[in-house]
C-alpha positions, 0 to 999 in steps of 0.5 A: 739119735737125738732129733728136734721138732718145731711145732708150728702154727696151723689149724688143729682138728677143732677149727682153730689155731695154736700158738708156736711153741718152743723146741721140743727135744726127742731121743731117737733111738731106732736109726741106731739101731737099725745102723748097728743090726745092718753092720754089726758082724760076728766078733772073732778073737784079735779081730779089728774093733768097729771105726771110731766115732770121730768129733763132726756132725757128719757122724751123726748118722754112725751113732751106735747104741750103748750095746754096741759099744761094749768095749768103751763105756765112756761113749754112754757118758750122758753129759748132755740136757735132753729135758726138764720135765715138771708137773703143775703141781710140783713136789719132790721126785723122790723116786724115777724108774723106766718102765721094763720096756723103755717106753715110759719114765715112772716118777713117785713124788712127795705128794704121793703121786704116779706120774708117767713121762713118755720116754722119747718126748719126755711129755706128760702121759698121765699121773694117778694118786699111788698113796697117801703119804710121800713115795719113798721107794719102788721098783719091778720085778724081774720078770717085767709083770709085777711093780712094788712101791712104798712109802712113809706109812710103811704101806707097800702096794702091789702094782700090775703092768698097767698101774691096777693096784691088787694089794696093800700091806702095812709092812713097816710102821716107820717109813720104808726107805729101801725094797728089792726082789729075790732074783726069782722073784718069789719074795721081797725084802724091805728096809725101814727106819725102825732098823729091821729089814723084813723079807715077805712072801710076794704072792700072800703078801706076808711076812716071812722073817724080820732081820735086826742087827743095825742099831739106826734107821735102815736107810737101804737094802738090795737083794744079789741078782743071782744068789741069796744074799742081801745088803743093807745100809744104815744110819749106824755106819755100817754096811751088812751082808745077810743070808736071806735063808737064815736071816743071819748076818753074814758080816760087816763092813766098816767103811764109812764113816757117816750115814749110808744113803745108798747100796747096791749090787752091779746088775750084770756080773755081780761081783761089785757092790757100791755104797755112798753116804754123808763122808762124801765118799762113794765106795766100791766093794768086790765081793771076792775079797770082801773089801773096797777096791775103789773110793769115787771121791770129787763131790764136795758134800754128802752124796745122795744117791748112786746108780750102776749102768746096765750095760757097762759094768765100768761105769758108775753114777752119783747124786750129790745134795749140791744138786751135782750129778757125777760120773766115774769111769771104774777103769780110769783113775782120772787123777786131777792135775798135781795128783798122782794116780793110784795103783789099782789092788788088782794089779798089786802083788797083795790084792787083799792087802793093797790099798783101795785105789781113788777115782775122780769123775770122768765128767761133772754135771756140776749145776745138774739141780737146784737141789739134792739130787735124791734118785737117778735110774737109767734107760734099760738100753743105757743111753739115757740116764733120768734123775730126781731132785728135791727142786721138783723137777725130773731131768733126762740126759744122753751122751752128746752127738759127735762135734756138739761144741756147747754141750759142756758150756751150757748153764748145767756145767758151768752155772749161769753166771759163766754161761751167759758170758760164754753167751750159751744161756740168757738170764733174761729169758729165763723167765719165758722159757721156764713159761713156754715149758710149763705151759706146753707141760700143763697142755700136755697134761690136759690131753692127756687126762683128756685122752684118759676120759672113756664114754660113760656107759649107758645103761639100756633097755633090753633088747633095745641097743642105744636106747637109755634106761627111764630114771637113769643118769648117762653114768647109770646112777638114778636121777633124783631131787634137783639134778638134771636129766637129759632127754632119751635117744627116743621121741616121745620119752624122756629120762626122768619118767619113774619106773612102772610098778613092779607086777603082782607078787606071785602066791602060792596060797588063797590070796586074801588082800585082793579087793572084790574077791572072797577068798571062800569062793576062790578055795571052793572053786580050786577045791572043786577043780575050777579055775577062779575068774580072772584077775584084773588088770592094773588099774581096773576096778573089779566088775560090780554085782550083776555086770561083767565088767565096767569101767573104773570112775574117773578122778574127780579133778578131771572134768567129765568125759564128753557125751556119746551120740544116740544109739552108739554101736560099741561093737564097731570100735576096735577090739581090745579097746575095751575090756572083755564083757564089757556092758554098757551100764543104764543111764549111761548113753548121753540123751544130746545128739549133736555131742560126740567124740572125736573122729566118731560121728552121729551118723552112719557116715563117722568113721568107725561109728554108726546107728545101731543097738547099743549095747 
């Protein structure tokens, strides 16, 4: 069900105000089915079918989803705008497809690039660079898990669920303009402009068969989604059944008379496959008789793209390069005035023999794009239908709600010009609307790019939570030259102090590179069982001929240390303080009385100090 939300002004959470923007049109789908799980009942032979829905708003509320409808594809004919959605750099869409949930609406556009819209809001949710060159096709497996996508490179990338790129493989050196999963999904099948189409083994990623039989570029390629066989389209005119186990073509189907654009199988019996090209004609096979049963005709150029409803089987679409989106209903000729409605083959006493039925659109989006249409997908559910176009832009559309009087007069049907007389579009505020969408897209864009921004991590000291690593940037690179530092979590330390020096290697031999230590004396100490003396400490000379231990010289930019009192008692400092053995060397003790160091006075009264024997 479809609902409108107003933004408003009002504070946000950083203190300050929004300005209002426009309408932002969002597709309600839960109240429907709610609506249909609470009155739907058991289907009994001859039984009376659900009330209709009637033209007034007051049905609003009885909408139904497409699957409660089964009966009547034409209630899922999307002939409303939902919305227009544009990124700030804008490109062609060459590919739209619904994530297996529903959830989201993947675009691949010329740039080479991901975008994800949100499939109720139809706002911006994030956009990540896919490849290097144009996208030119993608698709999900059948088992929801896995997401192929190719481009003009003939580069074809392995995607999981939350777009982490595991594998690239050059399979096409022309760009590979069709891909499709075995119904199993084990394997794949690609279509390029080399004329080959290729089946690879999906879990290695090679190749497994290359089959040749088209003398153009192959512009597109499905596989069956029950059984072993494929169908490809190319600029040669012909459409051609393959046996993916021999790699054989099965036959060939001469319909067209012009480049195919388009094949595909219908996705829930199977037994129909359609395929449209540059006659302008869209043709609708059954594969029971091997022949078309059906030619779509209405477009008045060549017709680009084409989709089956995932739901209806009944109910086909078409992308036109005027920019036209199309939608036949295969059960109803709809025969324009003057024309006389052809017999449909099945109904004739020859099928195989009786002429193809024509079908004319149940309902023309004529303005749908400013461009040629290049991709349409639906939603799984089959109440939205997504297309993309070569004028940068990705539209949405639903059926309308009952006693909608102006989905049909808006700009999209019957252009501007007749719109703005019938008063249902303004030309002249064209420009601030157009604005008002592209500011709200690039301030969607911006949260979410923000939202995408995790806490850098930080590297930490161990058994210290919180507390940065010295020398370390907050993304755990080091710091170095002219780049700024940021202070520690702790006082008293800062970031961009070095790193101490790494302790003594250890050794397993008489050390030799030691200064104040002879290496004889050491290897007779070991030899004798002895342990030799103790290293020193970093930074410690070791102790002079005669002493046992004594303090390392000053450097000689530093001033001389101040004085000691007479008859200084080193025994009363703190142990530790100095180093084991310690001496006091002679000459040492300062003759003035009246210096001293700080705290430590020349009498019994300093604390820690007193008159005693030195040392």
């Amino acid at each position: 069900m479809e609902r409108d939300f107003q933004n408003s002004y009002g504070a946000n959470h950083e203190g300050g105000y929004r300005r209002q923007t426009g309408r932002r049109t969002t597709t309600d789908y839960g109240s429907s089915m709610v609506q249909w799980m609470r009155h739907r009942q058991q289907r009994y032979k001859g039984a009376t079918p659900m009330e209709l829905e009637r033209p007034s708003a007051s049905y609003i509320v009885d909408m139904l989803p497409p699957p409660a409808k089964t009966h009547n594809p034409a209630d899922a004919i999307p002939a409303k705008w939902l919305h227009s959605s544009t990124n700030k750099a804008r490109h062609a869409i060459n590919v739209v497809r619904w994530t297996p949930e529903g959830r989201r609406l993947l675009t691949g556009s010329y740039s080479g690039e991901f975008t994800l819209w949100n499939g109720m809001a139809f706002n911006f949710e994030t956009i990540m660079q896919a490849h290097d060159v144009a996208i030119r096709a993608a698709t999900y497996s059948h088992h929801e898990d896995w997401l192929i996508s190719a481009c003009n490179d003939g580069v074809i990338k392995y995607w999981q669920p939350n777009f982490n790129n595991v594998k690239a493989i050059q399979a096409h050196h022309e760009p590979i303009r069709g891909i499709s999963f075995s119904p199993n999904d084990t394997k794949f099948v690609t279509a390029s402009d080399d004329a080959s189409l290729k089946i690879f083994d999906f879990a290695g990623g090679v190749e497994e068969s290359t089959l040749t039989g088209h003398n153009w570029d192959a512009r597109a390629v499905d596989w069956h989604p029950t059984k072993g066989l494929l169908v490809s389209g190319s600029k040669d005119h012909q459409v051609k059944l393959w046996d993916p186990r021999t790699g054989r073509c099965l036959t060939t189907l001469h319909g067209h008379k012009n480049t195919l654009n388009k094949t595909l199988f219908e996705p829930t019996r199977g037994q129909l496959l359609a395929t449209c090209g540059r006659d302008q004609i869209a043709r609708v096979f059954d594969l029971r008789m091997m022949r078309d049963v059906c030619l779509l005709k209405g477009h008045e150029k060549e017709i680009s793209t084409l989709t089956w409803h995932p739901i209806h089987v009944a109910l086909l679409s078409t992308g036109g390069n005027d920019g036209s989106v199309f939608h036949y209903l295969l059960n109803e000729p709809n025969a324009p005035p003057n024309t006389s409605a052809s017999t449909c083959p099945y109904d004739s006493a020859d099928p195989s023999n009786a002429p193809a039925q024509t079908i004319y659109p149940a309902h023309r989006v004529q303005h749908a794009h400013d461009a040629p249409v290049w991709t349409l997908d639906w939603h799984p559910l089959g109440h939205i239908l997504a297309s993309g176009s070569n004028d940068r832009a990705t539209r949405f559309w639903t059926r309308p709600r009952p006693g909608d009087p102006d989905c049909n007069n808006d700009r999209y049907h019957i252009g501007e010009a007749a719109a703005e007389a019938q008063g249902t579009y303004d030309r002249r505020s064209r420009g601030r609307t157009q604005r008002e969408e592209e500011e709200q897209e690039m301030e969607d864009e911006a949260d979410g790019l923000i939202d995408q921004k995790m806490p850098a991590r930080q590297p930490v000291l161990p058994g210290i939570p919180g507390l940065a690593m010295p020398g370390l940037g907050n993304d755990g690179t080091s710091v170095g030259g002219s780049q700024k530092t940021s202070s520690s979590n702790m006082p008293g330390i800062v970031s961009n102090l070095p790193f101490p020096p790494p302790p003594p290697p250890p050794f397993s031999t008489t050390p030799s590179n030691i200064p104040g230590i002879d290496p004889a004396e050491v290897a007779r100490l070991i030899a004798g069982g002895k342990l030799p003396p103790p290293i020193p400490p970093l930074g410690m000379q070791p102790p002079l001929p005669g002493q046992a231990g004594s303090l390392p010289p000053p450097p000689p930019h530093l001033p001389p240390p101040p004085p000691l009192p007479p008859n200084f008692d080193f025994s009363k400092l703190p142990p530790g303080l100095l180093p084991p053995r310690f001496q006091v060397s002679s000459g040492f003790l300062a003759s003035t009385a009246d210096a001293g160091l700080p705290g430590i006075g020349s009498d019994n009264s300093g604390g820690g100090g007193g008159g005693g024997g030195g040392g």
